[in-house]
N, C-alpha and C positions, 0 to 999 in steps of 0.2 A: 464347551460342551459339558465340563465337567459342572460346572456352574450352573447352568441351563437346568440337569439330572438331579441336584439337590433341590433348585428350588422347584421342581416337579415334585421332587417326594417328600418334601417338607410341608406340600401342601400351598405355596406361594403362587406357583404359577400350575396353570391348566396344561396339560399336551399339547390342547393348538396352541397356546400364548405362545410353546417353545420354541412348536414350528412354524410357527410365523416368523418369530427371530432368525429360523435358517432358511425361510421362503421354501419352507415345502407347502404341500396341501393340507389344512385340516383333516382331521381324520374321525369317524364316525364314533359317539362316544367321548370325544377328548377335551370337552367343554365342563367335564366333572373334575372338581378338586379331588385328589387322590394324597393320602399318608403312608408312611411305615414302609419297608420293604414289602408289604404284602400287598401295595397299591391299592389301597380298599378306598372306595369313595368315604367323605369325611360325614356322609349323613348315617353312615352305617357303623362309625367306629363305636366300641363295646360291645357290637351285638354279635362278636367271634363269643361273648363270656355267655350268651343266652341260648339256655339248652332245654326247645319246645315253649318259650316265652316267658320261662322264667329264669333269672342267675343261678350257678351254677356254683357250689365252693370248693 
C-alpha cells in the first residue's frame, strides 16, 4: 500500500493504475497523473505561483 501511495504521488502511477493493483473499481477522475502532497494534476503544476495570469514574487 505504502508503495502503491508514493508512486501515486510522485506522479508514476494514475489512482486507477493503483486500483486495479488492489482490484477495486476505477474511479471517476483517477486517469489524471497527480504530484506533491497537494495531489495537483501534473498539467497545472506552477500555476499555485500565477496570481490573475501573471507570476507572482
Amino acid at each position: 500500500m505504502e508503495t502503491l501511495a508514493k508512486a501515486v504521488d510522485s506522479g508514476i502511477y494514475r489512482r486507477n493504475e493503483a486500483r486495479e493493483h488492489l482490484n477495486m473499481p476505477i474511479a471517476e477522475g483517477g486517469d489524471i497523473l497527480t504530484v506533491n502532497g497537494n495531489a495537483i494534476p501534473v498539467t497545472m503544476a506552477g500555476q499555485q505561483y500565477l496570481k490573475g495570469g501573471e507570476k507572482t514574487e
